[in-house]
C-alpha positions in Angstrom: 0.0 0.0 0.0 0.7 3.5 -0.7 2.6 4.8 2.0 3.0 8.8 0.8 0.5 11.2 2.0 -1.6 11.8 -1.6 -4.9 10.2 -2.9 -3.7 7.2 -4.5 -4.5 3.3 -3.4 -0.3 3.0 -4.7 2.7 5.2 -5.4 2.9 3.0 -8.8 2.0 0.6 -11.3 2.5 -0.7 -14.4 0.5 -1.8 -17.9 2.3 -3.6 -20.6 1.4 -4.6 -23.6 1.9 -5.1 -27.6 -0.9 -2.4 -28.5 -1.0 -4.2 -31.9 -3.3 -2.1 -32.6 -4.0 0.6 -29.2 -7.6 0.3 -28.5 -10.3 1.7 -26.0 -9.9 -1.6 -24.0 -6.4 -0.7 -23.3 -7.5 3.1 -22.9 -9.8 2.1 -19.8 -6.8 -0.5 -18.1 -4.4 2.7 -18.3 -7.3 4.7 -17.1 -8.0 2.7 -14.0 -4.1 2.9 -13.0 -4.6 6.5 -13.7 -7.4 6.4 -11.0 -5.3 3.8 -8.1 -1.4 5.0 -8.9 0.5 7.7 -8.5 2.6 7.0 -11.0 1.5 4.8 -14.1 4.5 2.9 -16.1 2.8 2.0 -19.4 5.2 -0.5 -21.3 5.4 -1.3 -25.0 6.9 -4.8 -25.5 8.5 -4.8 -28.6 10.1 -8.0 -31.0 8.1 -10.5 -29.1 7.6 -14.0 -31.0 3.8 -12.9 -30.8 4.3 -9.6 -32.6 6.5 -10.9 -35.2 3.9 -13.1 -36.4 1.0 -11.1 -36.1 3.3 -8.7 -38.3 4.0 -11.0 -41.1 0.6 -12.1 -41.5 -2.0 -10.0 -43.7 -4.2 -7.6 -41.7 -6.6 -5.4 -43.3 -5.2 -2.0 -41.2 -3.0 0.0 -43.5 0.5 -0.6 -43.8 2.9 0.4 -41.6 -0.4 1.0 -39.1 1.0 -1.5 -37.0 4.5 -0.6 -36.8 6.3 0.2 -33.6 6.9 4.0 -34.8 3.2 4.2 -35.0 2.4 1.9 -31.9 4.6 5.0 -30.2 3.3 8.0 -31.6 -0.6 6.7 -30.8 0.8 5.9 -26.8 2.2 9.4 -26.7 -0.7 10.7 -28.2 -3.1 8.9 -25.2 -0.6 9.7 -22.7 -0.6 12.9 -24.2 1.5 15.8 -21.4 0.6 13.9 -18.3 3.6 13.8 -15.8 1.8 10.8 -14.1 2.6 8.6 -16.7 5.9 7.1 -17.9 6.2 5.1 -21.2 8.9 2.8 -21.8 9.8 0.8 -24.6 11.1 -2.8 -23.9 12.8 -5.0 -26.5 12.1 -8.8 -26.2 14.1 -9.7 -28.9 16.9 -11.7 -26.4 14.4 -12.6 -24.1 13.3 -16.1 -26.2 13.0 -20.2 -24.9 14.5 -22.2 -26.7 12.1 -23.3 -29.5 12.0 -19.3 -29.8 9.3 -18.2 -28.1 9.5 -15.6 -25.8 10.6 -15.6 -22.3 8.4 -13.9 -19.8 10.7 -14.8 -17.1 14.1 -13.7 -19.0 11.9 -10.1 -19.3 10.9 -9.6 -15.9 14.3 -7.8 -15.1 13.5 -5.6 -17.6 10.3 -5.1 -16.7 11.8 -4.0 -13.0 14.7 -1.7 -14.5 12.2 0.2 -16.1 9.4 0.6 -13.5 11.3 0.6 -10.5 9.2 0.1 -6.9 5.4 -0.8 -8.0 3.1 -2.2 -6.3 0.2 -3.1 -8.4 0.3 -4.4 -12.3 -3.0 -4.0 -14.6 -4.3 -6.4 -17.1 -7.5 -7.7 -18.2 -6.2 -11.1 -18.7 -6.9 -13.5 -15.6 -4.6 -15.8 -17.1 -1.8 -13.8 -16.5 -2.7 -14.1 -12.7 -0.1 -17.2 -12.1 3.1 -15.3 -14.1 2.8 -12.2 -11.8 2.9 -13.6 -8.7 6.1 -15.3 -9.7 7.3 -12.6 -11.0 6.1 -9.9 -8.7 5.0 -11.5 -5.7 4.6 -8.0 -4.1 2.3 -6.1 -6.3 -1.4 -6.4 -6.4 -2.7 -7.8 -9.7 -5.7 -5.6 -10.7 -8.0 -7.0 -13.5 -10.0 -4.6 -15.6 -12.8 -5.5 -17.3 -12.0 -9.4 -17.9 -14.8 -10.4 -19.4 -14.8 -7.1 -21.9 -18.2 -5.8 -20.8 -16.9 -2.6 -21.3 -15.3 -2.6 -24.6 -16.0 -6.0 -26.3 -13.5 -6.3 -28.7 -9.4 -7.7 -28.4 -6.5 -6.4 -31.0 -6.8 -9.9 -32.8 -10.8 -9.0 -33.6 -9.4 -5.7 -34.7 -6.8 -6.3 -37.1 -9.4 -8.4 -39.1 -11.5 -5.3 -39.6 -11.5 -3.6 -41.9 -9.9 0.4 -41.4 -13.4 1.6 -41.2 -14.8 -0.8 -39.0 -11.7 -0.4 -36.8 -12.1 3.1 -36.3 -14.7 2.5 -34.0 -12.8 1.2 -31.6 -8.7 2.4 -32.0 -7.5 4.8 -30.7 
């Protein structure tokens, strides 16, 4: 628990993702941090086995849509000026088992070099419960919307839309 004298439930946490594409689901996870953290550590995995293959297979988003530059400039654009939040880029690329997929283990490290002391970590994956209490036995793993009452829709749903269907729901 938060410690300093100020409104927040924790002096940080952190959201990570691929963003392949940035969408309103991942909008309302950075949003509740927002609303629990002082500080909010947004992370951008990059060179992951997942994105690699998502990248090399046909989407109907325009090129170059998906790329990290753009994955970047849509973050900063969300974040926008807000001192609150911190965005980091991480590269996965060395982080890989050895049949090449990647190593969430090998990236935790990473994942603490850039965020310093949190203490909670925002998904809306359940699944993910297991790895970050390994990982982080410490922090508090805070679920948002799991069951995507909110914003039914996922990045895979969205990259088989269509640009003008997609708009709906990208940020």
């Amino acid at each position: 628990m938060n410690t300093q004298n100020s409104n927040y439930r924790y002096k940080a946490g952190f959201f990570g993702g691929k963003f392949i594409p940035l969408h309103k689901g991942h909008a309302l996870c950075i949003s509740v941090a927002l609303a629990l953290c002082e500080t909010v550590h947004v992370l951008l995995f990059i060179n992951g086995d997942d994105e690699l293959n998502i990248l090399q297979h046909n989407h109907k988003l325009p090129k170059g849509y998906l790329s990290v530059e753009n994955r970047v400039k849509q973050l900063e654009k969300l974040i926008g000026d807000n001192p609150r939040i911190k965005l980091h880029v991480i590269d996965v690329m060395q982080c890989k088992n050895a049949d090449g997929t990647e190593d969430w283990d090998a990236e935790t490290p990473l994942v603490l070099e850039a965020c310093g002391d949190f203490q909670a970590v925002f998904s809306s994956e359940p699944s993910y419960d297991e790895y970050f209490k390994r990982a982080y036995p410490w922090a508090e793993h805070i679920i948002v919307d799991a069951k995507r009452e909110k914003y039914p829709i996922s990045a895979t749903m969205i990259r088989d839309m269509t640009p003008e269907e997609a708009a709906a729901w990208i940020i």
